[in-house]
N, C-alpha and C positions, 0 to 999 in steps of 0.2 A: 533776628527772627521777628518778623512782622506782629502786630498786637493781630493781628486775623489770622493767622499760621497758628498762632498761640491758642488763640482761642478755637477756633476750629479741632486743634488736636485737645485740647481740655474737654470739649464738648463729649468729641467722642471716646475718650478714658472712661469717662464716668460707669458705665456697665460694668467696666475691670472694677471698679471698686467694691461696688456690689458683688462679683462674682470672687473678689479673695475675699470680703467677710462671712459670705454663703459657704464658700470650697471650707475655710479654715475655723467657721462658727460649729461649737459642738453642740448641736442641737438642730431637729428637724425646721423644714424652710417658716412654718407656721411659726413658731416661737424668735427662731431668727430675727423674722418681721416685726414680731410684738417689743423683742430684745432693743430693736432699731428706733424704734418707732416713740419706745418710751424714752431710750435714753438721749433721742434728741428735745422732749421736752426736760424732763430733769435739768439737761447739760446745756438747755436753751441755745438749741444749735437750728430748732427748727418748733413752728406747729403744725403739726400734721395732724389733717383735718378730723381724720381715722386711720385707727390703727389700720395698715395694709395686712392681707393673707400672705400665707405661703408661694402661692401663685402668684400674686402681683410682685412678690420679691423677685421672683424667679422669669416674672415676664421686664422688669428693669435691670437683671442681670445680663437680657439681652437683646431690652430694646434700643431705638434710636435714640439718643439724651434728649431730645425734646419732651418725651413723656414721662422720664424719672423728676422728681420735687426736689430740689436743690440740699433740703433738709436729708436726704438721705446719703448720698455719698458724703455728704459732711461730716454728716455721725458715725457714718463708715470709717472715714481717715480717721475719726477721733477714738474709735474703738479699735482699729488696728494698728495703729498708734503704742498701744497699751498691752499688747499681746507677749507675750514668753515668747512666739513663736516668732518676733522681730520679720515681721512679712515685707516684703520691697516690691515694689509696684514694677511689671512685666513687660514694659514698653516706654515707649517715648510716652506715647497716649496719654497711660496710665498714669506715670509721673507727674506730668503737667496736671493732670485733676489732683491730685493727690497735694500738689504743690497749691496750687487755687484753692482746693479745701480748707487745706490749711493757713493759707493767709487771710482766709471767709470765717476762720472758727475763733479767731484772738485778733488782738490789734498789736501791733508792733510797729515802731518808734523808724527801724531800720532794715533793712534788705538783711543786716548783718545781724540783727538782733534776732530776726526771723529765723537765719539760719543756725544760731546759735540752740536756740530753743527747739531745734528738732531734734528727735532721740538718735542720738550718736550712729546707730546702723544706717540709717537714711541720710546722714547727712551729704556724703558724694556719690549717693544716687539718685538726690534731689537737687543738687547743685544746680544744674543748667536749667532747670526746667523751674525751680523756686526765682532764680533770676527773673525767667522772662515773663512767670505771675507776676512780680513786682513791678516789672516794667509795664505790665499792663493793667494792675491794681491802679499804680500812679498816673496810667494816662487814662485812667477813666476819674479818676477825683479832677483831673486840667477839665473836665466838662462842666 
């Protein structure tokens, strides 16, 4: 899989992330936001400059990933991550953001290390697509 195949599809996963912490968050879009928005500063996943509305959550759940802040699907994978409800990402797309997030929210040593460290239900369905994160984490540090 090409680092541009990869990343093209990562790009456009990112709304899916947003739209399973939205679908599966219990509470209306306005707090969701606030939800998001703080625990990417807490979890220094992200600064977000201001907290987003209801509507702004709801307009990067389904806009183009150019306009979503990188800080939010991060803290998305790191909050659904951590759910009872063990959520698995919908698509190629989606995985590969989800896989990207994840290798953007911690540092890890190894491919193998990385995979080690994901919560046991995600691990072989983030298999192929945490691989070709890695491969394309790694050939963006060759720059």
């Amino acid at each position: 899989m090409p680092q541009d195949d990869f990343y093209t599809k990562m790009r456009a996963g990112l709304p899916a992330l947003l739209r399973q912490w939205r679908a599966l968050g219990q509470a209306d879009a306005d707090r969701l936001a606030l939800i998001l928005a703080e625990t990417a500063r807490v979890a220094k996943l992200g600064e977000p400059e201001v907290t987003p509305s209801g509507a702004t959550l709801d307009h990067w759940s389904t806009a183009s990933a150019e306009d979503i802040p990188l800080w939010a699907p991060r803290t998305a994978v790191f909050l659904l991550n951590q759910m009872p409800a063990r959520p698995l990402p919908d698509s190629d797309a989606e995985a590969c953001a989800w896989a990207y997030c994840w290798l953007r929210n911690r540092s890890f040593d190894s491919l193998q290390a990385a995979h080690d460290a994901l919560p046991e239900h995600l691990k072989a369905p983030l298999q192929e697509a945490l691989e070709a994160a890695w491969r394309d984490q790694q050939g963006l540090r060759l720059v």
